[in-house]
N, C-alpha and C positions, 0 to 999 in steps of 0.2 A: 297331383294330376287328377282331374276332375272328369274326364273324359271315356269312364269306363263305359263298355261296351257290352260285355259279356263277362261274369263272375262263375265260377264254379267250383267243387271241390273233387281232392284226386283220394282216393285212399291209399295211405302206404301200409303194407302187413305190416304186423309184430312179430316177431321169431321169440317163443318162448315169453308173450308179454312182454316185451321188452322194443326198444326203437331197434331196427336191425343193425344200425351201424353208427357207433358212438367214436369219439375222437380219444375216449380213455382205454378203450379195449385193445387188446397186445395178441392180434388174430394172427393167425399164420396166414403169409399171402395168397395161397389161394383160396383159403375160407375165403379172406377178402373180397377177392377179388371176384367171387364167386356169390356173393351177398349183393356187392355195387351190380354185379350184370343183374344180378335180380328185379333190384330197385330198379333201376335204367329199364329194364327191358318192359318191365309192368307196367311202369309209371306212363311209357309212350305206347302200348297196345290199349292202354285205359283210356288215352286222351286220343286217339286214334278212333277208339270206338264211340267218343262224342261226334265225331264229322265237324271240329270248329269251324271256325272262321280263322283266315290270317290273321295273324297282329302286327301292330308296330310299335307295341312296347308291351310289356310281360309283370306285373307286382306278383311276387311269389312270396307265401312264407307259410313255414313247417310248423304244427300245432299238435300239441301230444296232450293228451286227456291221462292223467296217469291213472285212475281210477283210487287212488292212495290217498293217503294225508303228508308223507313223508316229506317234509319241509326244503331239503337240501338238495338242490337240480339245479344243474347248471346250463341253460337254453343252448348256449357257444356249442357245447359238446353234441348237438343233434344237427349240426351243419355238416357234417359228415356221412349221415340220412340227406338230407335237403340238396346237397350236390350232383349225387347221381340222382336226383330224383328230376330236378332242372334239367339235368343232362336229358334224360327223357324226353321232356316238352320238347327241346330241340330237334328228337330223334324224331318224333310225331311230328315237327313241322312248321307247329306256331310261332317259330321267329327261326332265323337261320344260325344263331348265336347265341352263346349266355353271356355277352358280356354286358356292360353298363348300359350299353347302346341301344338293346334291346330287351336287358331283362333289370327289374330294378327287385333285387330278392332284399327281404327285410329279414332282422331275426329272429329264432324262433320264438315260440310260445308256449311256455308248458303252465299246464292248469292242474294242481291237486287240488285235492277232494272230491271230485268228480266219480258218478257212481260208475263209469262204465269207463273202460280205457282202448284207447284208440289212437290212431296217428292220421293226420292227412297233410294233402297239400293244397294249400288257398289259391287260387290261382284268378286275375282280373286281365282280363284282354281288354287292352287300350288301342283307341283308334288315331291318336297323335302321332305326328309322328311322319318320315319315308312307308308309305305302305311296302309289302316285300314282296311285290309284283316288280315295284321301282328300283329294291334294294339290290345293289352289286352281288353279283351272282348266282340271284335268285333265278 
């Protein structure tokens, strides 16, 4: 899709240097549950504090700087950050769904040896598309 409109990036925290919510961690559900509201809730007063534009279609993906050399990182396992993180964008407004339809999330990316460690989320507002002026129930 060739058609981007508007690029920017979201920042996600780190809890203790670390991505907040990994797919191998064994949290008790309301840590959980209490991490994702974080994510979710941040993620869309950030993109809220941009004033976007609508979309009509969404490229999203999770990028982690580990600031380490440590070899062994598995990207699958920070899909678990990058969902409530999506979920967010929805919350703020830029498309009324995360499904295919409107959001095309790739997977993550993590970068060792980087001097500095950090997480965000890449985000490309594409203009193709039903604008959600048109879209069902918008």
């Amino acid at each position: 899709m060739n058609s981007a409109f508007h690029s920017f990036e979201v920042p996600i925290d780190l809890i203790a240097n670390k991505p907040p919510l990994s797919a191998n961690q064994r949290l008790h559900w309301r840590r959980k549950a209490a991490v994702t509201k974080a994510v979710r809730e941040t993620t869309a007063w950030r993109v809220k504090a941009l004033t976007l534009p609508l979309a009509a279609k969404l490229t999203v993906r999770l990028r982690f700087d580990t600031g380490d050399n440590r070899k062994r990182r598995d990207p699958a396992n920070l899909c678990a950050t990058s969902k409530p993180a999506i979920d967010g964008l929805v919350d703020a407004g830029l498309v009324p769904d995360d499904t295919p339809e409107w959001v095309d999330e790739l997977m993550p990316v993590i970068r060792n040896g980087t001097t500095e460690r950090g997480m965000w989320l890449e985000v490309t507002i594409h203009r193709q598309g039903v604008s959600l002026r048109e879209a069902p129930g918008a």
